[in-house]
C-alpha positions in Angstrom: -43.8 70.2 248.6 -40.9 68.7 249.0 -39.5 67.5 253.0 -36.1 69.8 252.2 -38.6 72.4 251.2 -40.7 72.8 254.1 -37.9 72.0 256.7 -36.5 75.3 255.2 -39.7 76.9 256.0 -39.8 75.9 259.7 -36.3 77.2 260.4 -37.3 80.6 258.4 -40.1 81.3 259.9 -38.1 79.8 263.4 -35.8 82.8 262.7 -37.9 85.3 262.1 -40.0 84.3 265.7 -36.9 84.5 267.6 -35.9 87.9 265.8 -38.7 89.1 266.8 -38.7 88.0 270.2 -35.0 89.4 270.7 -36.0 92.8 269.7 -38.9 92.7 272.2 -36.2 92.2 274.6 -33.5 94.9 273.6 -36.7 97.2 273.8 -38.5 95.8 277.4 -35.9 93.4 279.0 -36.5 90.4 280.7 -40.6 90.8 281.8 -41.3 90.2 278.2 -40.4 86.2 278.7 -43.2 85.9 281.6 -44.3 82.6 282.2 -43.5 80.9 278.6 -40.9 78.8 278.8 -43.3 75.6 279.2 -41.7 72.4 278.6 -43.8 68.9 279.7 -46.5 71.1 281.4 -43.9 73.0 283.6 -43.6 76.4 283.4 -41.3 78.4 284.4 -40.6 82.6 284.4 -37.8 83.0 283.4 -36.8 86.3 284.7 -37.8 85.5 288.1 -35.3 82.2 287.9 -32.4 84.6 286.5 -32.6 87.0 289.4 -32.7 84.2 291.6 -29.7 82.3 289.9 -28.1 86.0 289.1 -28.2 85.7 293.1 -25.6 83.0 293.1 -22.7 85.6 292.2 -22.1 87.7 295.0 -19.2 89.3 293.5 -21.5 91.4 291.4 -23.3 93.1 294.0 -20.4 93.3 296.4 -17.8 94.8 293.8 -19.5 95.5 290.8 -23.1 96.9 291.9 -23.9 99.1 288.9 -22.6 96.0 286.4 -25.1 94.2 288.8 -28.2 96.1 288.0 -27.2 96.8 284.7 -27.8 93.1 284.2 -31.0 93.4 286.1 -32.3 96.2 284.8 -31.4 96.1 281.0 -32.4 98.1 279.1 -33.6 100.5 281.3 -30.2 100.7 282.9 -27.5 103.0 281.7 -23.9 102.1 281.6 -21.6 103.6 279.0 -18.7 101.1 279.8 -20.9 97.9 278.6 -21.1 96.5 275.2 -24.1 94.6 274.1 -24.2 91.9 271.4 -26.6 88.5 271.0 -26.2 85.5 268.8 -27.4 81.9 268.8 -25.0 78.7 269.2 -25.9 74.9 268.7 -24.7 72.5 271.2 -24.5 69.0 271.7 -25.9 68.6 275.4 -27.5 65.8 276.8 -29.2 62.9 274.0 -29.9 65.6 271.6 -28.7 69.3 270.3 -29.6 72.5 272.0 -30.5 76.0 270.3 -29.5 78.6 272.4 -29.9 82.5 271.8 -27.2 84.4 274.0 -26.6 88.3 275.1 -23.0 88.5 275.8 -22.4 92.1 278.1 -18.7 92.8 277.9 -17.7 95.2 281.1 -14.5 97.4 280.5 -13.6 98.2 284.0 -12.9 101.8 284.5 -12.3 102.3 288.5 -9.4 101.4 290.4 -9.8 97.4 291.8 -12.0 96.4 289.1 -11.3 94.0 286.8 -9.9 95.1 283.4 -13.1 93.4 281.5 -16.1 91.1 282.7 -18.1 89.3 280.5 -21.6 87.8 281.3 -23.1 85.4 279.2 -26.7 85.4 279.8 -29.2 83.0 277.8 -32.4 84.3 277.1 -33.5 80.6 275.5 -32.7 77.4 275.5 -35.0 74.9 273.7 -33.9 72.1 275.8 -32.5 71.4 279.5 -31.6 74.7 280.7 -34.0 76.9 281.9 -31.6 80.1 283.1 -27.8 79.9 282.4 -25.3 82.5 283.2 -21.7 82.0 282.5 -19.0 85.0 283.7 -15.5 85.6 282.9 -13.5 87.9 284.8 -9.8 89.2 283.0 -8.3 90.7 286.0 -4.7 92.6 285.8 -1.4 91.0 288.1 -0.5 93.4 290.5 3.5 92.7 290.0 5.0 95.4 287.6 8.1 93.1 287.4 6.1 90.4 286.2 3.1 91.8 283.7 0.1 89.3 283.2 -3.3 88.8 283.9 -5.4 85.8 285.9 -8.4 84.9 284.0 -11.7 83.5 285.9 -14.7 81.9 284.4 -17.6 80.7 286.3 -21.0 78.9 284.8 -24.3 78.7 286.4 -27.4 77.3 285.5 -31.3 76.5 286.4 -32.2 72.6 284.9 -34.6 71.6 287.0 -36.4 69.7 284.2 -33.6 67.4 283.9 -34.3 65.9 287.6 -36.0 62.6 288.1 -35.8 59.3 286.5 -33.7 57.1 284.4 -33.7 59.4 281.7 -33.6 62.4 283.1 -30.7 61.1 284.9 -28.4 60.1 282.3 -29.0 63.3 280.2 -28.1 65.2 283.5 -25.1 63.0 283.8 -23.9 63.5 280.2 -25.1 67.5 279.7 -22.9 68.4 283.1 -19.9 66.2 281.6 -20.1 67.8 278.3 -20.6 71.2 279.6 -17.0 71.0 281.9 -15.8 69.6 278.8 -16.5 72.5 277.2 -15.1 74.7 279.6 -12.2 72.8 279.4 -11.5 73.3 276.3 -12.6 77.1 275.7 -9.9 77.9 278.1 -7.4 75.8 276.7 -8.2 77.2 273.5 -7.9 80.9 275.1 -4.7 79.8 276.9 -2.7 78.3 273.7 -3.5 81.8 271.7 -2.2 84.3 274.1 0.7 81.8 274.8 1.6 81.9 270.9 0.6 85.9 269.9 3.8 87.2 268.2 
């Protein structure tokens, strides 16, 4: 069997594990990760970090309680307004690509002082560096009816705890933070340069 061959394989049958882990999750929510992210004999429950990080944003409890449990509480929680999807993304972080497999929860805001859409982008893996990451975007209206617009917010967050200590350890913190304002960077320059050229 050839190397191509079996490579092939290991990324099928890679797909068809995290599948099947995903639909575990759209069905029981974040208990079903437990205590299995283990990485160099650390391991780490993952929906106890996320609430703690989740934490972080106190805008979500403070304005947007029910978008705050529905987080929390997904799937069990009920909110009409939210739009679920998932995917996976490759990125270059640190001294060596990262898989991650993302539910993105797009908010349309429906009440009077809330933002016209917020979107969370929670990861529910990462195979290296980041134990918990939640990145939010907030699209919220201008107030000045002489001057229509919007201001647009995004904030990232993240539980790496396995990238502290040592040489090595340091230098892929140092280059996975660069790369990740780098990316931020760019993904609103990129969001900036299309509204700014819509016809």
């Amino acid at each position: 069997m050839s190397v191509e061959l079996k490579d092939r394989q290991v990324n099928q049958l890679l797909q068809k594990l995290a599948l099947s882990r995903l639909q575990e999750y759209q069905k029981e929510g974040d208990h079903i990760f437990g205590s299995v992210y283990n990485d160099k004999g650390q391991q780490v429950n993952v929906a106890d970090q996320f609430e703690y990080m989740l934490s972080y944003y106190q805008v979500l409890p403070k304005d947007l309680p029910d978008f705050n449990k529905y987080i929390l509480d997904y799937p069990n929680a009920k909110m009409p307004s939210v739009h679920n999807t998932f995917h996976w993304e490759r990125v270059n972080f640190g001294l060596k690509p990262t898989l991650f497999i993302i539910q993105v929860l797009t908010m349309r805001g429906d009440k009077s002082g809330e933002a016209a859409y917020v979107i969370a982008d929670k990861q529910l893996y990462s195979s290296h560096y980041f134990e918990t990451s939640l990145d939010l975007t907030f699209l919220i209206l201008g107030d000045d009816p002489k001057h229509p617009g919007f201001y647009l917010a995004k904030t990232m967050a993240c539980e790496q705890a396995l990238l502290a200590g040592g040489l090595k350890a340091s230098m892929e913190r140092k280059i996975a933070v660069s790369r990740s304002v780098s990316n931020l960077q760019k993904s609103l320059a990129y969001v900036k340069n299309v509204l700014e050229h819509q016809k």
